[in-house]
C-alpha positions in Angstrom: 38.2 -69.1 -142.1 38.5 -73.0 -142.7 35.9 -74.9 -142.8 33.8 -76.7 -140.3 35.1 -80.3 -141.5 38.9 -78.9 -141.2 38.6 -77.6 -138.1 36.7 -80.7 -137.1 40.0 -83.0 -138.2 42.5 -80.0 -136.4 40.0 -80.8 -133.4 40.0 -84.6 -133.2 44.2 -84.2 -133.7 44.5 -82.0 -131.1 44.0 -81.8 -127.4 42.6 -78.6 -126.3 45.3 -76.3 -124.3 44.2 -75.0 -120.9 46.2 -72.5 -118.9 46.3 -71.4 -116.1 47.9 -67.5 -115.3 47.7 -66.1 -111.8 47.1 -62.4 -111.6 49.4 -60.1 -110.5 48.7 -59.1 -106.9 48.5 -54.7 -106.9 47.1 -53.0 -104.4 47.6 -49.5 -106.0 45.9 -45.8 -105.8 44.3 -46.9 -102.0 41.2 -44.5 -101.3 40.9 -41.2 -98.5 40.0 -41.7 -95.4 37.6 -39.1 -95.4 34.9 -38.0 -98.1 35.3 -34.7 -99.8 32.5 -32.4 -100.3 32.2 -31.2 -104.0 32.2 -27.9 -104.3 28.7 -26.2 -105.2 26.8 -28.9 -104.2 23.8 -29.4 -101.7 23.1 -31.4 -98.2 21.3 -33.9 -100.7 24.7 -34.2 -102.8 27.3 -37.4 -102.4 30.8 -36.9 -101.5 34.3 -37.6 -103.6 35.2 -40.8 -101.6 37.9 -42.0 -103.9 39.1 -41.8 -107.7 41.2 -43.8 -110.1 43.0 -42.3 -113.1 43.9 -44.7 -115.8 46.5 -42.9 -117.1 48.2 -43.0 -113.9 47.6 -46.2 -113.3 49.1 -47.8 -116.5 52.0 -45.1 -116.5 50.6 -44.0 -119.8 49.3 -41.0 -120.8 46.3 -41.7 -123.0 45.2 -44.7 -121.4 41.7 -45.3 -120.7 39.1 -47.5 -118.9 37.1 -50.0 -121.2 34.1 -52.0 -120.5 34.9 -55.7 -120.0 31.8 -56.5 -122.0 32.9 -55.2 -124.9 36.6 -56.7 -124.6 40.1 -55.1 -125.8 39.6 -55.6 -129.3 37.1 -54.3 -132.2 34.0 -53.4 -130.0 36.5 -52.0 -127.4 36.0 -48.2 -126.4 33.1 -48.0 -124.6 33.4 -46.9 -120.8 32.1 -49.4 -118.5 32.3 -52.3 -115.5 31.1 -55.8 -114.2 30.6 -55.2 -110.7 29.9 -59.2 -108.9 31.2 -60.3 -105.9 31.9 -57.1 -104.7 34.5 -57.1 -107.1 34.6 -54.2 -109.7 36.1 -55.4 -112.8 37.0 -53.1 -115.7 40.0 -53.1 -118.6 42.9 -50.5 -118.8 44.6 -50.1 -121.9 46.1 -47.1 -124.4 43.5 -46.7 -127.3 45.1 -46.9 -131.5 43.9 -46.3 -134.8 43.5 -50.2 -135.0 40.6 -49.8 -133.0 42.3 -52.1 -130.3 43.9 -51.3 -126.7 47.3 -51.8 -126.3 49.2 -52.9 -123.2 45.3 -54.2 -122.2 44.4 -55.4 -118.8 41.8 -56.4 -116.8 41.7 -55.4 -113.2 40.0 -55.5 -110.2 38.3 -53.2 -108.3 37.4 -52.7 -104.6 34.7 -50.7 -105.1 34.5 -49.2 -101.0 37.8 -47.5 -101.5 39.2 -47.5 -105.0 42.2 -49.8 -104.6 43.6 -52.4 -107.2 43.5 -55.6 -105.7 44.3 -57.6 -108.7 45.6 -57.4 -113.0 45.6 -59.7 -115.4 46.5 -59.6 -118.9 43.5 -58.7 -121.5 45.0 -58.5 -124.8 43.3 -60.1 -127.5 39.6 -60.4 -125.5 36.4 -60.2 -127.7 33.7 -60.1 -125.0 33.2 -60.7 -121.5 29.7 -61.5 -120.4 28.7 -59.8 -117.4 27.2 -62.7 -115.2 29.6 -64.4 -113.2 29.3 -68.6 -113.1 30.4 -70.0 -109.8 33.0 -66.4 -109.2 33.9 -66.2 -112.7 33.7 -63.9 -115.4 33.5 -65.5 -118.7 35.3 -64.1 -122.0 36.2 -65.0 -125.4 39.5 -64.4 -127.7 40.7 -64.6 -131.0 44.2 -63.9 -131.2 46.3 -66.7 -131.9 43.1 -69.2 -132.4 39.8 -69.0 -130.7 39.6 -69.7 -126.7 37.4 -69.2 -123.8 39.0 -67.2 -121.2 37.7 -67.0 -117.1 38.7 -64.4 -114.7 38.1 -65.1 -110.8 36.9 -62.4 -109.4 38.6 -62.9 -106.1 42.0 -63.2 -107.5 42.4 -62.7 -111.0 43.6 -66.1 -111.8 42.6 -66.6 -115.4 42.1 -69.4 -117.5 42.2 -70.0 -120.7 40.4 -73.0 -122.7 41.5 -73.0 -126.5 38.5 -74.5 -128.6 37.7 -75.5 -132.2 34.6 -73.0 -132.8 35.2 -69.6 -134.7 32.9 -67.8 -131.9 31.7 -64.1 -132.5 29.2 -64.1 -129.6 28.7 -65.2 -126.1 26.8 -65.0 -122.6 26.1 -66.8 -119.6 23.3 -67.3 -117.3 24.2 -68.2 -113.3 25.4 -71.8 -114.2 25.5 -71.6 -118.1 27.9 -70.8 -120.8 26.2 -70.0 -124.0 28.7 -69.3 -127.2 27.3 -68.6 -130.7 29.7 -69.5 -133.6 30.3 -70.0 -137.7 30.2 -68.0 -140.4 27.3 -65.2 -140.8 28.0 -64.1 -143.6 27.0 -67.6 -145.5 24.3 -67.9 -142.8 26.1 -70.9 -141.0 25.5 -70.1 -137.6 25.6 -72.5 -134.2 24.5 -71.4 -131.1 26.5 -73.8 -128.0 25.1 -74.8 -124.5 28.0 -75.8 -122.0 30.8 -74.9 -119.8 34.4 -74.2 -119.8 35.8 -77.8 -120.6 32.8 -78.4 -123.3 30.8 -75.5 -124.8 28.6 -78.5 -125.7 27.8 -80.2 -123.0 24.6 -79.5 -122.9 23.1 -79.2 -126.8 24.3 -77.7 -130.1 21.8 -75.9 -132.5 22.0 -74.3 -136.0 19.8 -71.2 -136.6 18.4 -69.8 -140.3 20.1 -66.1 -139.6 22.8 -64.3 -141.5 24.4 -61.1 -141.3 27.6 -59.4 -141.7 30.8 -59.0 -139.5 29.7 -55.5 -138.8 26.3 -55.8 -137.9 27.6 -58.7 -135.3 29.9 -56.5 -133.9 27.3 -53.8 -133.5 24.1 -55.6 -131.2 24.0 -57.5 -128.6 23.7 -60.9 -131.0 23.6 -63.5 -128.3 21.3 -62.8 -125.5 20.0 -65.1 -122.6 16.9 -64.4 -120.2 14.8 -66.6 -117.9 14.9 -69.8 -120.2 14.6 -68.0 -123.6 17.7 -67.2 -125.7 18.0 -64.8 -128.7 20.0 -64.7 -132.0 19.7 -60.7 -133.4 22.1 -60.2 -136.6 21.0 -57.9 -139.5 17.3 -58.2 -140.7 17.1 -61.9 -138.9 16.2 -63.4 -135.6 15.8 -66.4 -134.1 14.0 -67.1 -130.6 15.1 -70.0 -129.0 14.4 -72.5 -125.8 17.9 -72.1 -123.6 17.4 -75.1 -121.9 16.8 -77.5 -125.1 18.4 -75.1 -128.2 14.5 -76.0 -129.7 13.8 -73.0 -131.9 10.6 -71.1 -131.0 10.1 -68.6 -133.8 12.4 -67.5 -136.6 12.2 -64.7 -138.9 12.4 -66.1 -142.3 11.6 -64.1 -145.1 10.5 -61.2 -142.5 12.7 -58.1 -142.2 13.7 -57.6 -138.5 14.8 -54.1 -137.7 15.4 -54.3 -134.0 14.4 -56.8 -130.8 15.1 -57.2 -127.8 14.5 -60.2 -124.8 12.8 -58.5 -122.1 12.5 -60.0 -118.4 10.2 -63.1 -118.4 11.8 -64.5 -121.8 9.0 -62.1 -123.9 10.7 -60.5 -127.1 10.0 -57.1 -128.6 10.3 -57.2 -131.7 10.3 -54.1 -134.8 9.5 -54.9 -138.3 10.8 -53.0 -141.5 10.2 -53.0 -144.9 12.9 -55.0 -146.4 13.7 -52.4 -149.0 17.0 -50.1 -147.5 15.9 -47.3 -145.3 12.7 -48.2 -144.6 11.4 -47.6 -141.3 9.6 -49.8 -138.9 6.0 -50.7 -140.4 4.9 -53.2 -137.3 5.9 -53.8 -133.7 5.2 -57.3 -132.0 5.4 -58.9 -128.5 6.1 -62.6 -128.1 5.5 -64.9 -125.3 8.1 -67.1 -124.2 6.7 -69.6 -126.3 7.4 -67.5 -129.4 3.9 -66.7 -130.1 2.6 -63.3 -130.6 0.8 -61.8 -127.7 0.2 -58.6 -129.3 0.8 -56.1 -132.1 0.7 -52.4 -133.2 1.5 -50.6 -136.1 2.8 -47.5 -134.9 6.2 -46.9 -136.2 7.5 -45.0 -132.6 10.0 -47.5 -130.7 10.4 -46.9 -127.4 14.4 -47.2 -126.7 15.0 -46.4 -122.9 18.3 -46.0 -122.6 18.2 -47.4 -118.6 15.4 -50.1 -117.7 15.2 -51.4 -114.6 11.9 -52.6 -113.8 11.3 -54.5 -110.3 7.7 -55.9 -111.2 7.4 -59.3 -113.0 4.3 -57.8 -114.2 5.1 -54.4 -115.7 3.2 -54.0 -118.9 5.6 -53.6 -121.9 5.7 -50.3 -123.9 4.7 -50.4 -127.9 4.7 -46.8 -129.9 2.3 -45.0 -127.3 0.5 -47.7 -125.6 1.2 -50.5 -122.9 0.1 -54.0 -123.3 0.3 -56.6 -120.7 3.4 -59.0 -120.6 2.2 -62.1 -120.4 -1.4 -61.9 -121.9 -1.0 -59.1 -124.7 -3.8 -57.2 -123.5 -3.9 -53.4 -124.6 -4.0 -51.7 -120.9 -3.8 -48.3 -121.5 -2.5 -45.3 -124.5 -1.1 -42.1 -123.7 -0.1 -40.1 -126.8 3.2 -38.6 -124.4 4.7 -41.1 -125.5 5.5 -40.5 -128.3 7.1 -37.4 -130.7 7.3 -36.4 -133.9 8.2 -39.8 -134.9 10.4 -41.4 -131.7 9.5 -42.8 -128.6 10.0 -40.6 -125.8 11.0 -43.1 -122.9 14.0 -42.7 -121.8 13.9 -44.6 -118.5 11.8 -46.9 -116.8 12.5 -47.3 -112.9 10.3 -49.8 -110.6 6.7 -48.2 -111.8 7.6 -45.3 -113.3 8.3 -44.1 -117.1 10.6 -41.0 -117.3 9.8 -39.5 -120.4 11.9 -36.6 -122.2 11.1 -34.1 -125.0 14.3 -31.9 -125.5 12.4 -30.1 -128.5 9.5 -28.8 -125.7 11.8 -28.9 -122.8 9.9 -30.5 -120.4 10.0 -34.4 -118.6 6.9 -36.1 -117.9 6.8 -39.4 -115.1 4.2 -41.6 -116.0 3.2 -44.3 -113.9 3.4 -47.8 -116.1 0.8 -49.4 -114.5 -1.9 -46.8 -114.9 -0.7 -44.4 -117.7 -1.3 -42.0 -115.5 0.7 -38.8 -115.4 2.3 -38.5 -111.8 4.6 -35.2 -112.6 5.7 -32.5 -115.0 8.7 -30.3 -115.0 9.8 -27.4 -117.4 12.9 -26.3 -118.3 15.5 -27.7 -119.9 17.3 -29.5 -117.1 16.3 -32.9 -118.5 18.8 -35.1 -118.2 20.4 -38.6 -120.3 20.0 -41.5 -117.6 23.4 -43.2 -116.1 21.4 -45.2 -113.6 18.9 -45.9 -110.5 18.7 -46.5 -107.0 16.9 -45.2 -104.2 14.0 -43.7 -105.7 16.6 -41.2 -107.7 17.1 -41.6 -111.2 20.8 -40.1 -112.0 22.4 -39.1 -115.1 24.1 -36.4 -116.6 23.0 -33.3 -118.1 23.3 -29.3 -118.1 23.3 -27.0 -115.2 23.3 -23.3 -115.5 25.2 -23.9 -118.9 27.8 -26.8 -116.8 27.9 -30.4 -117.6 26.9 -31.9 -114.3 25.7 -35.1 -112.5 21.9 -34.6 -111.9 19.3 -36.9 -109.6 15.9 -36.7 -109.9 13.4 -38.2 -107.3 11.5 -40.5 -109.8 8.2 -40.1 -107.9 7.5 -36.6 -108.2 10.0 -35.2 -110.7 11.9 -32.6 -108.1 15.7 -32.1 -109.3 17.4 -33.7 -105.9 21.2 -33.0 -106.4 23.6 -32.1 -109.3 27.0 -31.9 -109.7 29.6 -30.5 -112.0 32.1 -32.6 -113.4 34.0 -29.6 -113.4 33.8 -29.4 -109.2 35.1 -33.1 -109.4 37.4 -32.6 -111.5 38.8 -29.1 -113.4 40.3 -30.5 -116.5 37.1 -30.5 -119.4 38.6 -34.0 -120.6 38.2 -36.0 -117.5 34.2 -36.8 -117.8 33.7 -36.0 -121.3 34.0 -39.1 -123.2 31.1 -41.8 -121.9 30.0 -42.4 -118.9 28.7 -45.7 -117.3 27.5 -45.8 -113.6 25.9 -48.1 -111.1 24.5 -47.7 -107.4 26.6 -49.1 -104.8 26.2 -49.7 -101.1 24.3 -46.2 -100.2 26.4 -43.9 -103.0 27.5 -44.5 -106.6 30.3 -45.5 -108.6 30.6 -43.2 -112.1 33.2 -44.5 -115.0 34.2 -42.0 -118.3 36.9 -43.4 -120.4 39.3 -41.3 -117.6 38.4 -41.7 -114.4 36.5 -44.2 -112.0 35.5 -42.4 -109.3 33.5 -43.6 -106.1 30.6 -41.3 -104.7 29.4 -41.3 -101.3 27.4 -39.7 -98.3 28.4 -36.8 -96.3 
């Protein structure tokens, strides 16, 4: 990589290259007119209302969907979507041993019936960042030099901005581009405040962190929320004000072994030992400020894998006790929390906690504000959460020895629906490599690396 002086002078010499590509207008694969009952299932159960294969859509047999957040290149793989606009937007490309899609594309989505309405070409993308900025989606690529790249999600028409900075990171608020850049490895790292003609419009700020290339392609190392931003690589950490690039708190000489920025700009944060394979000693909440609000030493992290809480208020979960967000005041413990050694909160939805022990077989809803146990079940229908909406949490899991969809109303615990994947679709491959979904209108929408497929009402 040259150095940031050389690439200064290759800067100041040349005049950054802008095009413009228009997406290729398909309208391909268009959706029934009528929903399909899935065999097996109850009243409660959504219909089939449309599916897209992505092998038959690229004319290529292995070809798979790809989540647009994770690009086309080395962190590629991953089913997934960007759904804005009421645009779904995902990539399509045939997966190699380089760990890169080939004959990548981005396309997108009408999400009512399944049809194409636009491609564009995807081939050397990074990351996308999955909030739009005035109808775009913003990426970045290193193929033949660095560059910002845009997708409209109307029509596809893509842009592409080459720039000076070796970026390795990126995300956007609703008017904001934010790029992080350098070398992490020698601990020269700049985070960028702009837009698409100047990442820099807006400030420019080096952070103490370091790490290497495969740690930064492993976490989310750039992430944005309600006026705080935060730089996660390796052991370090820096908390920073979005609007002024003024660092808040950085790690230093601490060991950081995970954290996150959490709705209101708060950061939880896990300490380690520093030694290798240590586990976390210390957990710690920070204010927007970059102060600590609280602290406990239990070494259980709680690592939901959906979170979508509606209240501005909900307390925040450390080890097995809930501390409020904004003051840091203990509220309430509940040992359930927690399990031989792991957090057992696996979702959180509006108020409620869904907490799973697979060794004991048995989910627990917990109400956040209270620690109060609203519901129990037994058996070992417990399922790993895809998503929310309606008072159901779904996600997949086993049925009568069957991989299936499963909803679960989150207020009392009572199984509402399930599904086979093998009702939707008899082939074992089709829905068993990753699985990404998201609520729309009053059904679902359910990615694996295969198939998109649209769910709906009878």
């Amino acid at each position: 990589m040259p150095n940031r002086s050389t690439r200064a002078l290759i800067a100041a010499a040349t005049a950054a290259t802008v095009t413009v590509t228009a997406a290729a207008a398909v309208v391909a694969n268009q959706g029934p007119t009528s929903v399909k009952k899935i065999t097996g299932t109850n009243e409660q159960a959504p219909g089939l209302a449309w599916s897209l294969d992505a092998a038959e859509y690229l004319g290529r047999p292995f070809a798979d969907f790809s989540d647009p957040r994770g690009g086309s290149s080395y962190m590629s793989g991953t089913p997934g979507f960007i759904l804005a606009a009421d645009t779904l937007v995902t990539i399509v490309g045939i997966p190699t041993d380089r760990y890169v899609l080939d004959e990548a594309v981005m396309i997108g989505v009408d999400p009512e019936n399944g049809s194409v309405r636009w491609r564009a070409p995807a081939a050397d993308l990074e990351q996308c960042s999955a909030q739009p900025i005035d109808g775009k989606i913003y990426c970045y690529a290193q193929a033949d030099g660095h560059a910002i790249v845009t997708y409209d999600l109307k029509s596809g028409t893509s842009e592409r901005r080459s720039v000076e900075e070796y970026i390795f990171g990126l995300t956007t608020t609703a008017d904001t581009l934010y790029i992080i850049e350098g070398s992490p490895e020698d601990g020269e790292v700049r985070v960028h405040s702009g837009g698409f003609d100047d990442v820099s419009a807006n400030w420019t700020q080096s952070f103490d962190v370091s790490g290497g290339w495969e740690e930064v392609y492993q976490s989310g190392v750039l992430t944005v929320n309600d006026g705080v931003g935060l730089v996660r690589m390796g052991i370090s950490m820096a908390q920073f004000d979005a609007d002024s690039g003024n660092l808040l708190w950085g790690s230093g000489e601490s060991c950081v072994s995970s954290a996150t920025l959490e709705s209101g700009g708060v950061v939880v944060q896990s300490n380690s030992g520093c030694g290798s394979g240590n586990t976390e000693t210390e957990q710690a909440l920070r204010g927007p400020d970059g102060k600590v609000l609280a602290t406990s030493q239990s070494a259980e992290v709680q690592r939901p894998v959906f979170d979508h809480v509606t209240d501005a208020d909900a307390p925040i979960l450390l080890g097995d006790s809930a501390y409020h967000r904004t003051t840091g005041e203990r509220l309430w413990t509940n040992p359930d929390l927690v399990a031989r050694q792991s957090g057992t909160v696996t979702a959180v939805v509006g108020n409620t906690a869904y907490l799973s022990d697979t060794a004991s077989s048995h989910a627990v809803g917990i109400d956040v504000r209270s620690g109060r146990q609203l519901w129990r079940t037994d058996g070992d229908e417990s399922l790993t959460p895809l998503t929310a909406g309606g008072g159901l949490l779904v996600g997949s899991g086993v049925v009568e020895g069957s991989e299936a969809l499963m909803a679960v109303d989150i207020g009392t615990g009572e199984m509402v629906w399930t599904a086979p994947f093998a009702a939707i679709d008899a082939d074992p491959e089709t829905f068993r490599s990753g699985r990404a979904m998201t609520p729309y209108d009053n059904g679902w929408i359910l990615s694996s690396d295969r198939r998109l497929i649209g769910l709906t009402p009878l």
